[in-house]
Each structure stands twice: as C-alpha cells, then as structure tokens.
N, C-alpha and C positions, 0 to 999 in steps of 0.2 A: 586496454585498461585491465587493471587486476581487481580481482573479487571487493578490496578493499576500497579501491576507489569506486566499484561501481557503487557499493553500498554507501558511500558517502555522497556522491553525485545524487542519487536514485532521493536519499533522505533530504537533501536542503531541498530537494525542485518539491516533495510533498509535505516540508515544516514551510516552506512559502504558501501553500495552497490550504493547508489546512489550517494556519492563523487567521486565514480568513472566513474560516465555515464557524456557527456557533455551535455549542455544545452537543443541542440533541441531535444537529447532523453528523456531529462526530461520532455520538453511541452510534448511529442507525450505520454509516459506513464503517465502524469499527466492527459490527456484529454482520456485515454482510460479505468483509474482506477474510475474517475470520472463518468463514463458511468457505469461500475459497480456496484458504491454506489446508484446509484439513479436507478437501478432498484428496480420494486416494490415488488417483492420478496428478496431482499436483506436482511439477518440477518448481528448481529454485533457480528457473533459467535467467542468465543475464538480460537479453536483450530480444529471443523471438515473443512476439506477442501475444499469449496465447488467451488470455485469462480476460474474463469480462467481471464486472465487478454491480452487481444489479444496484442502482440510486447513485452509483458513482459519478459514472461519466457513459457517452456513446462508445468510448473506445475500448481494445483490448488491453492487458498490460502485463510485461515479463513476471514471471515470480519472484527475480528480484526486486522489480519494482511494488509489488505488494507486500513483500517480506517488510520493505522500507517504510511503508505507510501503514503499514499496521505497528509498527516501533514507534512511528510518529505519535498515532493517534495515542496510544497507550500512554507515551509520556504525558501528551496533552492530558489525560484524563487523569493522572497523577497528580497534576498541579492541585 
C-alpha cells in the first residue's frame, strides 16, 4: 500500500470508532494523541506499533495510525 492509501484505510477504521465516542471523550483522546505527536521521538511510521495512546485503548498504534485519528477527531470537533 502507498502512503495514500494507508492514510485513507488508517482514517475510516477511526471515523467508524470515533462516531461512536461522545464529545468529552473525544476532547480527552484528542488532547492525549496530540501529546503523542508532538513527542520528539515521534515517527509517522505506517504500520510498526510503536505508540501507546493513555485513555485510548490497551494497545499500541503506528504513527500513521495516530496522524489519522487525530484528523479524525479534529474534524469531529469542527462540526
């Protein structure tokens, strides 16, 4: 897969997951994924899992996969 598609895969599996959180859980994993990105070790790796995400979930997740969910949530917060 190319950059393009990871980031569209990566985005509908977290606009499916995140229509169903309500708002303040959205600020609280919006302000915790954010803390993530902006570490200074942070890659915007496709696929290894590096990245733990605190109130998220138990697991780790690529940095594109948090690049993706943090566009998500941002839209949502837009609306």
């Amino acid at each position: 897969m190319n950059e393009p598609q990871i980031d569209f895969s990566y985005t509908v599996f977290w606009t499916k997951q995140v229509r169903q959180w309500p708002p303040e859980r959205r600020a609280e994993i919006l302000t915790a994924v954010q803390n993530v990105l902006h570490q200074p070790d942070f890659l915007l790796n496709a696929y290894a899992r590096r990245y733990a995400v605190p109130g998220l979930d138990a697991q780790t997740h690529s940095g594109a996969s948090l690049a993706a969910l943090e566009k998500v949530l941002t839209a949502f917060q837009a609306e």
